[in-house]
N, C-alpha and C positions, 0 to 999 in steps of 0.2 A: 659370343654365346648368347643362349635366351635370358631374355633378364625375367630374372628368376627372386622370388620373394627367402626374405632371410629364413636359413633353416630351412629351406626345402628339400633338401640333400637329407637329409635326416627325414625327412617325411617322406619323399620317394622310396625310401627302403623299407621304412613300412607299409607300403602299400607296394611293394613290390613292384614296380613298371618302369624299371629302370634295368637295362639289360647288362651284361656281363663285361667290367671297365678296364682296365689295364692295370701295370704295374705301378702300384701306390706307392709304397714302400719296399727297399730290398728285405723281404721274409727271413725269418732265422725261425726254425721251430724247436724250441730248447725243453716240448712234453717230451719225456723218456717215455710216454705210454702212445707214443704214436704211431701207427704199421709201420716197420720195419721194409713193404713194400713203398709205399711212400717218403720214408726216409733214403731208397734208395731212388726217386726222383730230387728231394729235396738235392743231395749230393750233386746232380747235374747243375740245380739252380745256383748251390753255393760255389760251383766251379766257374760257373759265367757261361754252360753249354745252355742257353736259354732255351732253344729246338726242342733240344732230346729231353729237356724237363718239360714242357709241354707236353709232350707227346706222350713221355710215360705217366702224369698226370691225366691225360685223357684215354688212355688207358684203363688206368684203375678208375673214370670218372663211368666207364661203361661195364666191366666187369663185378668190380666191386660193390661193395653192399653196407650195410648198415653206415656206423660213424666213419668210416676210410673213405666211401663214395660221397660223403657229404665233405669230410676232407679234404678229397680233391676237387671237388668243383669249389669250393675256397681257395684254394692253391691256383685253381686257375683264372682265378678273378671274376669266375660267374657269379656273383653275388645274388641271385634273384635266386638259383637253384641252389645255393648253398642254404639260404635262410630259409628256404620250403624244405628239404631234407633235415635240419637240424632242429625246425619245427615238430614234424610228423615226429622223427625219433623219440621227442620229448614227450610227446602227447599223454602217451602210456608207459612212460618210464620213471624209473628215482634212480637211476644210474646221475652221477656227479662228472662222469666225463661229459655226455653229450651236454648237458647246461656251461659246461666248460670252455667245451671246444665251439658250443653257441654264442658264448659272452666273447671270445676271443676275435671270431668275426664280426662284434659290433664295436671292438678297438680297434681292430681293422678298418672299420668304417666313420671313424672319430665317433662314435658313440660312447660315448667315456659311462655320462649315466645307466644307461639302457645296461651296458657292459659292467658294470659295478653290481646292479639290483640280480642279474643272472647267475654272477659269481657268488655273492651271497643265498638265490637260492639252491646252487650244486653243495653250498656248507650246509642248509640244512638238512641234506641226505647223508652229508658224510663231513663231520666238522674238522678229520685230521686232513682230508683229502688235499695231497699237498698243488697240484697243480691251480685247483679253485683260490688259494692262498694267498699264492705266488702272484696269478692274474688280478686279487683284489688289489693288492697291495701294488701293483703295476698302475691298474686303473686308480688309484688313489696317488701313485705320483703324478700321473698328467695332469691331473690338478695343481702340482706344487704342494700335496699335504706332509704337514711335518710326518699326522702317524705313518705314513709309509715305512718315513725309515725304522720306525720302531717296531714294525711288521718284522720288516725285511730282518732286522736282527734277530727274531727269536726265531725264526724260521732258519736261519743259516747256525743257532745255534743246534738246532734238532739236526737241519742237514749243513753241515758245513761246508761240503765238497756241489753242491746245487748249480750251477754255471746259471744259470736265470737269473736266481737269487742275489748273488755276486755281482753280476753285471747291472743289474739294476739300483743294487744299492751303492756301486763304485761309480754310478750317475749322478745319482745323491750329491756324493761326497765331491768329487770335482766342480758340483753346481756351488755347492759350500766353501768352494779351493780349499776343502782338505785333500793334500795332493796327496801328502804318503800314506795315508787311509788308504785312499782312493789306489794306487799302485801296487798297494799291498791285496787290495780284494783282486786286483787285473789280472796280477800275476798267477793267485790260488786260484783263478778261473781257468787261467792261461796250464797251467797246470793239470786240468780233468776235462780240457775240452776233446784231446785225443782219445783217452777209453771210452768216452759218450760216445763217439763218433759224431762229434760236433764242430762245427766250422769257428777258426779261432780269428773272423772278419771280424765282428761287433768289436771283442778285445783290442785288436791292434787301433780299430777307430778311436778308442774310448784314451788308447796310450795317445795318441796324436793328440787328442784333446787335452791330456794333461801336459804334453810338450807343448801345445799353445797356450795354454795359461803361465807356462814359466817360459814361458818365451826361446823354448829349443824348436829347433829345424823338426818339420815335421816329418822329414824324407826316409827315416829308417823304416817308420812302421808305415807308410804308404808304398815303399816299396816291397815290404814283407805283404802286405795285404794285395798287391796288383801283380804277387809272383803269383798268388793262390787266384785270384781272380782277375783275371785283366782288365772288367769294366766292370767293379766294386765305386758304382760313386759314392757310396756313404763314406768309405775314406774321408772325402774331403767335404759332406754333408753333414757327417756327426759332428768331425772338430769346430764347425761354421757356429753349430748351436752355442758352441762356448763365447766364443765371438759376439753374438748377441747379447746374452745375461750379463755381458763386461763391457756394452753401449759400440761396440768396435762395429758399426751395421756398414762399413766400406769395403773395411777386412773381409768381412760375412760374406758380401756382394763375391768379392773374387774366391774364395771356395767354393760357394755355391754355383757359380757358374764353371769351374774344372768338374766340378760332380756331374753339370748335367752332358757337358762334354764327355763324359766318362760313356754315361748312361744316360742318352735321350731321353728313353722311356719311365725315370724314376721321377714318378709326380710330387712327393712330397720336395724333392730337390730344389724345383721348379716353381712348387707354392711359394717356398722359403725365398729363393732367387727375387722372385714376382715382388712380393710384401717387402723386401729388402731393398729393390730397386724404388718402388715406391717411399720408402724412407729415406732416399737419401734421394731425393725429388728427381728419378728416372721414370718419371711416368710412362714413356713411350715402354722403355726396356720390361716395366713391367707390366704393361698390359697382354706383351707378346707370352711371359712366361707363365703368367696365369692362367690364359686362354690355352695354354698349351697343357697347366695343370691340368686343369678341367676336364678337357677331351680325353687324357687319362684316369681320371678319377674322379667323375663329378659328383661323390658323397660329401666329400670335404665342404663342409659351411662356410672355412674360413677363406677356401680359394672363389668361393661361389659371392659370399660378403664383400668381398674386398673386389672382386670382377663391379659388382652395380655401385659401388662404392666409387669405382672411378665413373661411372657415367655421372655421378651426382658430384663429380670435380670440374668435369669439362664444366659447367655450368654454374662454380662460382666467379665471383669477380675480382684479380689481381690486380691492386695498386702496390703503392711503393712509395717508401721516405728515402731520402738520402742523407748520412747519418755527419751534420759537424763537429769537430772536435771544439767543445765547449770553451777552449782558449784560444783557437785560431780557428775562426768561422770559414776561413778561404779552403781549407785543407777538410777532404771527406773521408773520414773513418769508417764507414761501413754505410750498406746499404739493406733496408728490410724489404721483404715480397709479402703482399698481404692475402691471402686468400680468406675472402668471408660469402657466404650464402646471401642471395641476392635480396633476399628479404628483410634484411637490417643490415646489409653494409653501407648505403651511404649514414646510418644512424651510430652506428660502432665504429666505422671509418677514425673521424677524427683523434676521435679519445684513443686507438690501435695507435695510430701515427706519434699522436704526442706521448703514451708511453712508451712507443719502441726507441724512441730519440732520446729520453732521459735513461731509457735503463742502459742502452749503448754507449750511453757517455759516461754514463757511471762504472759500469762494468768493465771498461777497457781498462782505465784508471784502476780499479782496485785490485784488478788480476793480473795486469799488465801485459794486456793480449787483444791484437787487433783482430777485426776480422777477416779471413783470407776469402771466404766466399759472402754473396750475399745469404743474409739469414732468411727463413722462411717461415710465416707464422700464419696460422690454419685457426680460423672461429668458425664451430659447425652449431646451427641451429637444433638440428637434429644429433640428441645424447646417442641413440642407436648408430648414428653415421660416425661419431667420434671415436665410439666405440669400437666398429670395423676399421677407421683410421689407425685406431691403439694397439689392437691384439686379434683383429679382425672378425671381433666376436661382439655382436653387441649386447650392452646388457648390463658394461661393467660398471664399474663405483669408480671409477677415476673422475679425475676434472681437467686435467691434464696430462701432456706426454711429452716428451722431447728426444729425436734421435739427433743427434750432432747438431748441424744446422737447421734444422727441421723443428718447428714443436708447434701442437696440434693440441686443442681443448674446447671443453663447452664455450658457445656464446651465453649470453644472458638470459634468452630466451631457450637455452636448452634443458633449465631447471626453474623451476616454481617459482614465482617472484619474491625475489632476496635469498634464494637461497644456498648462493654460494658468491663469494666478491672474488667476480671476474677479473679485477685491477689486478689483486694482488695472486688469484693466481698466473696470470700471464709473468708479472715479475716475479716469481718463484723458476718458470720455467724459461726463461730468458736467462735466467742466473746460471739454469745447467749448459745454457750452449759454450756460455764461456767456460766452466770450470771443465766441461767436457773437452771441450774444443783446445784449452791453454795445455792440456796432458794428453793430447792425442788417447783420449778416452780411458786413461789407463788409470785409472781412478774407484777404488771399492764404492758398492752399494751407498752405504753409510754417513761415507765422506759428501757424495756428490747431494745427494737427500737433506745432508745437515746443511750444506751451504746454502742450499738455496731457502729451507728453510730459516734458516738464522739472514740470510737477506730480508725473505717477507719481515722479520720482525723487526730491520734493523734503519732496512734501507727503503724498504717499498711502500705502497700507499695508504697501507691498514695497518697498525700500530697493536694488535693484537697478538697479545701474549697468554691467552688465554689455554690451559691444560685440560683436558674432559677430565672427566671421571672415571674416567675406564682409565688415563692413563696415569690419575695421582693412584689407582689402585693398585696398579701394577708395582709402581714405585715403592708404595708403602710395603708391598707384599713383598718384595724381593725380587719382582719376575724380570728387572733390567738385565740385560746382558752384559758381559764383560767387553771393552770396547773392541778387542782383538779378533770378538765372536758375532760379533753387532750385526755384523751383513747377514749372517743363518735368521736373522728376524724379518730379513725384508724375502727371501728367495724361500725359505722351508720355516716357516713360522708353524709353531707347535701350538699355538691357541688362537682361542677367535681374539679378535684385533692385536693381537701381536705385532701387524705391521705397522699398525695406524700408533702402538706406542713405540715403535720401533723410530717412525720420521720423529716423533717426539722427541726422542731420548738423542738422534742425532742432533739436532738441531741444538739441544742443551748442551751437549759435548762442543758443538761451534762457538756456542755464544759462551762458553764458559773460557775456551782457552785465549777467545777474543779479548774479555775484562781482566783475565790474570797474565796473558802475555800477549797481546797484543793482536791486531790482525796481520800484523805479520807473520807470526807462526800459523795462522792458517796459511799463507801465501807460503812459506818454508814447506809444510806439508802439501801442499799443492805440487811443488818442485820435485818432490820428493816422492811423491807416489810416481810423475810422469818420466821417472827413474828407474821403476819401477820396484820400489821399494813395498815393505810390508806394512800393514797399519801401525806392528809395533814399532817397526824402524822410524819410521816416518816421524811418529808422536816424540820418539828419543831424539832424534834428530832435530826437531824443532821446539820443544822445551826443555828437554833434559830429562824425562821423567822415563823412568820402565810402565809399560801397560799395568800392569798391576798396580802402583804407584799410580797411574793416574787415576783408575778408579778408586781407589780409597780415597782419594782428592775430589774426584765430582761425586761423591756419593758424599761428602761431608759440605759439601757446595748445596746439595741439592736438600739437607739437613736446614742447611742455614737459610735457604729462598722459603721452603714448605715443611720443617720440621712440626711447625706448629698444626698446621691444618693435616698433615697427616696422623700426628698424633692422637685427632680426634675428628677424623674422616667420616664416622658414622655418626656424632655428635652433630656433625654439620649434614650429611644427610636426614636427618630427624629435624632439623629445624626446619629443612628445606620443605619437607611432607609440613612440619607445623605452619609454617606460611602458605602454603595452598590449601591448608583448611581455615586461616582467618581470611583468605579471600573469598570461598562459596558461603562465607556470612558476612560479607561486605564491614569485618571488622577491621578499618582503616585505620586506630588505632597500634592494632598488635602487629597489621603490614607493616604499619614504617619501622614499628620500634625492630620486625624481625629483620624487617631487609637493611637496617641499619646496621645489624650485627654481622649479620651473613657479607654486605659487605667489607665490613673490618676487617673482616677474619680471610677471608678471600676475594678482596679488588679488581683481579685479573680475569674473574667471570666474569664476562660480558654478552656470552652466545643466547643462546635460546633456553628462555625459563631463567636469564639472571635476576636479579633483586636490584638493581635499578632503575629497570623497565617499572617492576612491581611499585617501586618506592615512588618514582615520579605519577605515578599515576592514584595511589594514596593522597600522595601531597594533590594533588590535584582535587580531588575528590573530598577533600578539607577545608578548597578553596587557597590554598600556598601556591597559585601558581608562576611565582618566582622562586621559590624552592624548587619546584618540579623543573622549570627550566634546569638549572644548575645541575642537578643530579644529571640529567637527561646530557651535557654540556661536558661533566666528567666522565663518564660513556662512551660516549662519542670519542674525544681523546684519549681513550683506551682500547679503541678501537670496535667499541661498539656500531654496529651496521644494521640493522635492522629498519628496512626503508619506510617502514608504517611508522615507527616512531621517530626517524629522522623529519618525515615531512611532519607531523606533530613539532616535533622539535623551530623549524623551519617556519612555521608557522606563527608558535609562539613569539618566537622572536622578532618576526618584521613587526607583528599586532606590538609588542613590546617599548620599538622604534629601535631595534638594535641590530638593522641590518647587516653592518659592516659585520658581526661575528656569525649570520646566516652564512655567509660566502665559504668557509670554508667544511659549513655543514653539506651544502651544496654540491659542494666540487665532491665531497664526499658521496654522497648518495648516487654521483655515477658512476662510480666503479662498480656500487652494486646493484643498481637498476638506472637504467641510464635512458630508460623510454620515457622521463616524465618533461612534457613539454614547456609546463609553465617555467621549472626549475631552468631550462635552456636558453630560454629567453632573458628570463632576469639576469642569469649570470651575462647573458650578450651582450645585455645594456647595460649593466653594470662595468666589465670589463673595456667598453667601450670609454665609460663616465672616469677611468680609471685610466685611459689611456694607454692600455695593455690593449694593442693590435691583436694580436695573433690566439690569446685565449680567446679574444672573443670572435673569431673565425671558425675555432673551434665548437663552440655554440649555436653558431648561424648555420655553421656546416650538419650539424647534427640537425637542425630543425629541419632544414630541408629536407636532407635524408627519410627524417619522419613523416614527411609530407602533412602539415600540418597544414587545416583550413587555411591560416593569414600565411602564407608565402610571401605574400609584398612585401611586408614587414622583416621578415628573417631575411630578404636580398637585399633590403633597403641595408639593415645591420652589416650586411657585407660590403656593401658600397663605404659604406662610414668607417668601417675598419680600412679596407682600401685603400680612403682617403687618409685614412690617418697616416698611412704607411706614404706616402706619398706617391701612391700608384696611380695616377689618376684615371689611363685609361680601363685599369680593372673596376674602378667606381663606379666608372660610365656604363660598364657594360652590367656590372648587379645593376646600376640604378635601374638602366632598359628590361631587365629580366624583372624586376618591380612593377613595373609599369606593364606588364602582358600579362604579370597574373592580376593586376589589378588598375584597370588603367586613368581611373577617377581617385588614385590615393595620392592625397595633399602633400604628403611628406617626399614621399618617393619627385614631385613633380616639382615641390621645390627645391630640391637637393641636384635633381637635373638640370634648374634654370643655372642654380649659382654655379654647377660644372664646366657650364659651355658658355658663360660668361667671356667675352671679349672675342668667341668665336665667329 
């Protein structure tokens, strides 16, 4: 395809020059206010007579007139004359159908917003008009918004016999795995689709999809759906979707490809196939599926994304560790693939390799699960590319992603310096391949979020236990959910950050049942979902407790960690405002004494705007700067990162003579900015001084990467590690590489004599 800039697909439509594309999606038109001639094409479409729906759509695309002639050139994929027809209509009109049946063909075209602001303005012509309604609330699920569902119900309360209404909100509900919700709205749909004279395809798709989540054969209603339609691929493209939201993207893989065998022509099938093969590192498979979207549909951003998304793959560069089992060094437990963009992999390389070797040895151990493939781990310079890697949309707020063996995240350079530690998101998302991978993925939202969460705090390389403020608010407020309901906060969250307290609140759930029973009852619940048990079973099963029982237990848990700072959460935001007004009067007095307090009362902030930063830099500013060290010292082992004040810190300390406790400030500050050269080097030679080979390979390997001015100097440091190992002819060969970037350096020239000594 042409390589085409993100978002063009959407910009080609409004400018119109993009000619009439094929079949997107299998159509269902569920407006009761549509021609009744057109509904008697529709009928050919939902039979599978593809022809005779053509034709009688082109038909009415030349007899017909007002909103029916603009109808069917939507119907028949001409896109460029549909949006000029439903244009002109609107020009001079307040009718709420044409704005209607406008917004619908811009959900047609993944125009989600465009399609939302239209359906809004057909309500302010007409605020009951139920089909505007029905479409906002539509266009507000593709987002995932909680209010949809809450649309949806008061609208099935007015119409409760709605077949749109139903179907859409029994999407909801099976996303949520409320199954019998969910079966109960299919069947009341299932029910009014024959006096609509409505196709009852979507329906049986939607039962398939609840037989795959409880794990029934899905052959009744694929064969009920392929009596009425012979090549119906959404049969096995709708139930795919559930597959997905439940991390199963192998599963996904093989429905989506019976869909597109069903039906060549259904592009969305195809996208999904493409980005799914891609997930599960089929790049060839998916290049072909995508390219094939395309040519069907090339509105679609995310099939158009994800197409130059792989031209900027071919072009990074793939190493690899080979993983020892930390008891028996002969014997290899797994191996990593490393994909990193050419422009800081050899500088991330090293620090990639040595965390993927600690978390694999750690992780088999605690879950008790090797690995059966190699694993594959993606740093993308560009947040936008990681982006179309994730959801193939860029743009988002993630920092990471993980399908099975696969997981993909920002590098360092793909956020503002320090502002996210890279370390420990990579061991957050190494955490899920295992918990993923030990239950054949069969594992709720909630659970697999908390794990890896409750790893970063437990196991990985930043020690930060710090809660926002949005999410002690929630807490305080009541807004937690009950554990049995946890997963509706990461998939249909009802408010803004919702999610972001959602990983919170799982993570405390892990770490809670950790210290009161053990991490074995995580490990028991682990078994126990890939059983595929329910989250209440599971928790009964591995402590004893009913779901209800357990939360009045973490909720009096979470009394005793923060009952105090909740109690008086605005007290402590008032302080927080009165310590940023004795700093814009340089009143260094009432800093310490407030950030003294502020720390007492909450130690666990450490992020951005804490009151230690402020404190050591008071104490400073008094002249205490061995006070300031220290505060600065407890921070840090709190998991404080902030790399402006680490190298302050760092500083302090050599000037001090205390470098032995620099070293692990050091090691620290590259997980969260790992470009700083001076730090690379000290630690080489340090490491070196230390007789630790292999970290300080780590360091030498990083400077090079960087391509620092003194080269001779980081190959010499490799040569000495070398030697330390007793490698001698990898010394020989750094010391030679020494000596061509610099070929008058004394060190490197002596270090060569004494090599080839006796030769």
């Amino acid at each position: 395809m042409p390589r085409t800039d993100r978002w063009s697909a959407c910009v080609l439509l409004v400018l119109g020059i993009v000619a009439s594309g094929g079949v997107q999606a299998f159509p269902v038109y569920y407006d009761l206010d549509r021609a009744d001639t057109l509904r008697s094409c529709d009928q050919h479409q939902y039979e599978g007579r593809k022809q005779a729906a053509q034709q009688c759509y082109q038909q009415r695309l030349e007899q017909a007139s007002g909103l029916e002639r603009a109808d069917a050139a939507a119907a028949l994929g001409d896109i460029r004359q549909a949006n000029k027809l439903y244009r002109e209509l609107a020009a001079d009109s307040t009718d709420p159908a044409i704005k209607t049946h406008w917004a619908n063909l811009y959900l047609q075209t993944h125009q989600v917003s465009d399609a939302e602001a239209l359906f809004r303005e057909a309500l302010l012509y007409d605020v009951t008009w139920l089909p505007a309604r029905i479409g906002l609330a539509k266009a507000l699920s593709e987002g995932f918004e909680g209010q949809a569902r809450e649309a949806l119900r008061q609208i099935l309360d007015e119409y409760p016999d709605n077949v749109e209404a139903l179907l859409l909100l029994a999407r909801i509900e099976l996303e949520l795995q409320n199954l019998e919700e969910a079966r109960r709205l299919l069947d009341h749909a299932l029910a009014n689709v024959g006096a609509q004279g409505l196709p009852p395809l979507e329906i049986y798709a939607l039962h398939a999809g609840a037989n795959l989540l409880e794990d029934k054969p899905l052959k009744f209603w694929t064969d009920r759906a392929l009596r009425y339609n012979p090549g119906y691929g959404d049969i096995h493209a709708i139930p795919a979707h559930f597959y997905i939201i439940t991390y199963r993207y192998r599963e996904a893989v093989d429905l989506y490809q019976k869909a597109v065998a069903l039906d060549p022509e259904l592009a969305t099938a195809h996208r999904d196939l493409g980005i799914n093969q891609l997930r599960v590192n089929n790049v060839f498979a998916a290049r072909y599926h995508l390219q094939r979207a395309y040519v069907l549909d090339p509105f679609d951003a995310q099939t158009v994304n994800t197409l130059r998304l792989l031209d900027d793959l071919d072009k990074m560069r793939v190493s690899y560790v080979d993983v020892p089992d930390a008891d028996d060094p002969d014997t290899m437990i797994g191996r990593v693939l490393i994909r990193l963009d050419r422009e800081d992999a050899d500088a991330l390389e090293p620090y990639v390799m040595d965390l993927a070797l600690r978390a694999v040895q750690l992780f088999s151990k605690r879950y008790d699960f090797t690995l059966q493939k190699p694993m594959v781990v993606e740093l993308y310079h560009d947040h936008d590319d990681f982006g179309v890697r994730t959801v193939s949309t860029p743009g988002i707020g993630l920092l990471g992603v993980t399908f099975g063996y696969l997981t993909a995240m920002d590098s360092p350079k793909a956020r503002p310096v320090g502002g996210f530690h890279w370390g420990s998101t990579l061991w957050h998302e190494m955490a899920h391949v295992f918990t993923l991978e030990a239950t054949n993925h069969r594992l709720p939202r909630w659970f697999s979020e908390g794990l890896s969460v409750y790893e970063e705090w437990n196991t990985g390389p930043l020690p930060d236990r710090e809660l926002s403020m949005d999410v002690l608010t929630a807490i305080r407020d009541g807004q937690l959910l009950p554990i049995a309901d946890l997963d509706q906060g990461f998939v249909r969250p009802s408010y803004n950050g919702q999610v972001q307290v959602s990983y919170m609140q799982a993570g405390l759930i892990c770490d809670f049942i950790s210290r009161r029973w053990g991490h074995d009852a995580l490990q028991r619940m682990l078994k126990a979902f890939a059983a595929g048990e329910s989250t209440s079973e599971a928790l009964e099963g591995a402590i004893g407790l009913e779901a209800a029982a357990f939360d009045t237990q973490f909720a009096d848990n979470l009394q005793t960690l923060f009952g105090d700072l909740l109690d008086t959460l605005d007290d402590y935001a008032a302080e927080v405002r009165q310590l940023d007004r004795s700093l814009q009067f340089d009143d260094w007095v009432s800093a310490v004494a407030l950030s003294r307090d502020l720390i007492r009362r909450y130690p666990q902030r450490v992020g951005e705007g804490n009151p230690y930063q402020i404190l050591a830099m008071a104490l400073r500013e008094q002249g205490h700067v061995d006070e300031a060290i220290e505060v600065l010292l407890d921070w840090q082992a709190l998991g404080g990162h902030d790399p402006q004040a680490l190298v302050q810190l760092i500083d302090d300390l050599r000037a001090a003579g205390r470098s032995q406790e620099a070293v692990p400030v050091m090691e620290a500050i590259n997980w969260v900015m790992p470009y700083g050269t001076e730090v690379h080097r000290w630690l080489g030679e340090h490491y070196l001084e230390q007789q630790q080979p292999e970290l300080a390979l780590r360091e030498f390997n990083a400077l090079i990467g960087m391509q620092v001015d003194d080269l001779a100097s980081a190959y010499l440091g490799k040569a000495r590690a070398a030697r330390l190992q007793n490698d001698e002819q990898t010394a020989r060969r750094e010391v030679i590489y020494a000596l061509e970037s610099a070929p008058f350096y004394r060190p490197a020239q002596h270090l060569l004599l004494e090599l080839s000594a006796g030769d």
